[in-house]
C-alpha positions as CSV (number, residue, x, y, z in Angstrom):
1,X,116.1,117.6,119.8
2,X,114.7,115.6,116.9
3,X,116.4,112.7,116.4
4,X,118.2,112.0,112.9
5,X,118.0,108.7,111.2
6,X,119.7,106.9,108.2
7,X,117.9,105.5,105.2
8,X,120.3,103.1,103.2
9,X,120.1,102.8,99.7
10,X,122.3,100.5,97.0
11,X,124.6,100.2,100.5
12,X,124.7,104.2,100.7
13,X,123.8,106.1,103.6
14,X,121.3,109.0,103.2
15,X,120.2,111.7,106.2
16,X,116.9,112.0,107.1
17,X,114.7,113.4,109.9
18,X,111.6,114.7,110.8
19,X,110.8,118.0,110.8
20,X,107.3,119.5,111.4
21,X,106.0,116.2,111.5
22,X,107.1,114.8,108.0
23,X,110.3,113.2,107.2
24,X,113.0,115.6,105.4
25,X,116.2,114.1,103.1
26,X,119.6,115.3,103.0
27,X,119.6,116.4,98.9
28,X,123.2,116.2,99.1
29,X,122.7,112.2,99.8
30,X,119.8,111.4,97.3
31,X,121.8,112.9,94.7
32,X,125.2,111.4,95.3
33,X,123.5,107.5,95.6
34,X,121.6,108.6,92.4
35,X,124.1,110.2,90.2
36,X,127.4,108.7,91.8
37,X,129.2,111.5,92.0
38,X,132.1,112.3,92.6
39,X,131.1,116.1,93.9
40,X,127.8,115.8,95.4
41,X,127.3,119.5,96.5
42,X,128.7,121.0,92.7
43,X,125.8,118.6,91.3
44,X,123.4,119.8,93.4
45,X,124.6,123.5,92.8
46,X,124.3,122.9,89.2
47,X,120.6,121.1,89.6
48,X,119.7,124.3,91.3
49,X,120.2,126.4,88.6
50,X,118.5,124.0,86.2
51,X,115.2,123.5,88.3
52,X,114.5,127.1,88.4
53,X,115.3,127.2,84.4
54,X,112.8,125.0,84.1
55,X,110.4,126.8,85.8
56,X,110.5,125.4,89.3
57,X,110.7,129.1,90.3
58,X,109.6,128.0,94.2
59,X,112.3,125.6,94.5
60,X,114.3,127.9,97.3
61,X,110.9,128.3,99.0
62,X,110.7,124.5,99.7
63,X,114.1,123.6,100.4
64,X,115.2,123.8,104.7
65,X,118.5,123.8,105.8
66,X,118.7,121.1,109.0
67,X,121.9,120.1,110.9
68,X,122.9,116.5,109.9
69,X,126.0,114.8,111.7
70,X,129.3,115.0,108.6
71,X,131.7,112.3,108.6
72,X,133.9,114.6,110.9
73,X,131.2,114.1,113.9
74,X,130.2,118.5,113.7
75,X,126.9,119.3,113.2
76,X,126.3,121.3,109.6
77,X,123.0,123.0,108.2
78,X,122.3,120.8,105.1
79,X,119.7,121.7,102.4
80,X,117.0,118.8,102.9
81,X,113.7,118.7,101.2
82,X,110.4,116.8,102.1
83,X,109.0,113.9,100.1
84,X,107.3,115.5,97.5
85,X,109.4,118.1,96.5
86,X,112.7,115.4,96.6
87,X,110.5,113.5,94.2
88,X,110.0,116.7,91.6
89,X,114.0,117.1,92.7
90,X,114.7,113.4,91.2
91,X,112.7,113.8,87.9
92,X,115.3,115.9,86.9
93,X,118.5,114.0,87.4
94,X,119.6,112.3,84.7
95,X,120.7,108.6,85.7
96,X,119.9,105.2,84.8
97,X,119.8,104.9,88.5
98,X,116.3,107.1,88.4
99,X,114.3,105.9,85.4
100,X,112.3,103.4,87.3
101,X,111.5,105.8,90.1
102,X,110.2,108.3,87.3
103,X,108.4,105.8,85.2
104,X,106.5,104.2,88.5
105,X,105.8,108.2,89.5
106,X,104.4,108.3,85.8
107,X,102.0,105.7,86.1
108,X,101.5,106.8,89.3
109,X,100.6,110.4,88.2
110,X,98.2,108.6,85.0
111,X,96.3,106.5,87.4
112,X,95.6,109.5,89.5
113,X,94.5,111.7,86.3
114,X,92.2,108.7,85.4
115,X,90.4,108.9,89.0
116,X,89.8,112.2,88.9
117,X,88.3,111.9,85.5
118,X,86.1,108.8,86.6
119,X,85.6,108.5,90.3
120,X,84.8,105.1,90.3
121,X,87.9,104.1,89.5
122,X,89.4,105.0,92.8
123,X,86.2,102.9,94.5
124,X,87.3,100.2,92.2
125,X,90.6,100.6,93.5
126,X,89.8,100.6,97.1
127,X,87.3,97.6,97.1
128,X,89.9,95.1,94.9
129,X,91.1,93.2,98.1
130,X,87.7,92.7,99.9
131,X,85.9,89.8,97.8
132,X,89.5,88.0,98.5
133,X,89.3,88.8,101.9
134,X,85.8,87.9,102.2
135,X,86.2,84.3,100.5
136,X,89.7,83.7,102.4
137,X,87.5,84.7,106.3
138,X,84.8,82.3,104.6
139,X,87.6,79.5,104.2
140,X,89.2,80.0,107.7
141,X,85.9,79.8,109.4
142,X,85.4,76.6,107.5
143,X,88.6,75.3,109.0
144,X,88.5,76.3,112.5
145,X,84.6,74.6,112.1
146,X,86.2,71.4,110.9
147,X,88.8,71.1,113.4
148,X,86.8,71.9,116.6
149,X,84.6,69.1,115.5
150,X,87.4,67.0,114.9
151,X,88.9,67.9,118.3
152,X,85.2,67.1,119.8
153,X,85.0,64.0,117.9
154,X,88.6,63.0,119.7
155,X,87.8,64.1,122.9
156,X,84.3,63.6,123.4
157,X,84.0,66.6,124.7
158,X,82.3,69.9,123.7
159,X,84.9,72.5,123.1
160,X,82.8,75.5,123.3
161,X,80.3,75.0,126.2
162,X,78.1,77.1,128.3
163,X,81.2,77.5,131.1
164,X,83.9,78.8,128.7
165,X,81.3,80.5,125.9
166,X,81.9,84.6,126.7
167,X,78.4,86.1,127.1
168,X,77.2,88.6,124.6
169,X,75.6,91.7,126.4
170,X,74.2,92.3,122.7
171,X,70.6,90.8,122.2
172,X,69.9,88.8,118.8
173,X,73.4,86.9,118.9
174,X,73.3,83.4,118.9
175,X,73.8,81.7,121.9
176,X,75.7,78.1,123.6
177,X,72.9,74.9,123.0
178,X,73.8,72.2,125.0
């Protein structure tokens, strides 16, 4: 048996699991710490009908019921959705509570649109972090250099030498001069 977890939001507790292999939320949770209210399930009733209004005709099709754990301890088939279709769920609900998820999803969905219409802005985006990386590995070398010099220098003693240097079995690397 799959093992079900609890994601905490704002201090609220909201049901998840995993279910052929991807995680799946209790609706009933997302929208009560999103919407605060009062009747979680007559929301979520109501949101149905809405959904499908708006044309989300396959929303039955991507909604499971799963047994979550009630406050009472018994086991109860819950209507649970998977990450991306709790996400098109959320752009619905009206709350204060969900305008930043929406606009980050927006600008999200924009940067996505942009990469698809020039490619090379999703290499751009891939490569940001390695000239960083590259200059901060540059630097560290730098100091580990300075300070096994300095620890030589101390010591009077080689730190790397020809009995604690690991041989290479690749030819062409530089080797131990003593």
């Amino acid at each position: 048996m799959v093992e079900n977890k609890l994601a905490v939001f704002e201090g609220k507790k909201i049901r998840k699991t995993i279910h052929n292999n991807e995680w799946w939320f209790s609706i009933i949770d997302v929208i009560e710490v999103l919407t605060d209210s009062s009747i979680p399930k007559r929301y979520w009733s109501d949101l149905k009908r809405k959904l499908v209004t708006e044309g989300y005709s396959e929303l039955y099709e991507k909604i499971v019921q799963l047994k979550f754990a009630a406050t009472d301890g018994k086991f109860y088939a819950t209507d649970c959705a998977n990450t991306e279709t709790m996400f098109r769920i959320i752009q619905s609900i009206p709350s204060p509570k969900v305008e930043p998820l929406k606009r980050w999803l927006a600008k999200v969905g924009k940067e996505r649109i942009d990469e698809i219409e020039d490619p090379q802005l999703t290499r751009d985006r891939d490569s940001k972090g390695f000239v960083p990386l590259k200059k901060d590995a540059k630097e560290g070398g730098a100091v580990a250099g300075r300070t096994r010099k300095d620890i030589e220098k101390r010591s009077g003693k080689k730190v790397v030498s020809s009995e604690n240097f690991k041989e290479l079995s690749m030819t062409g690397k530089r080797r131990i001069k003593e």
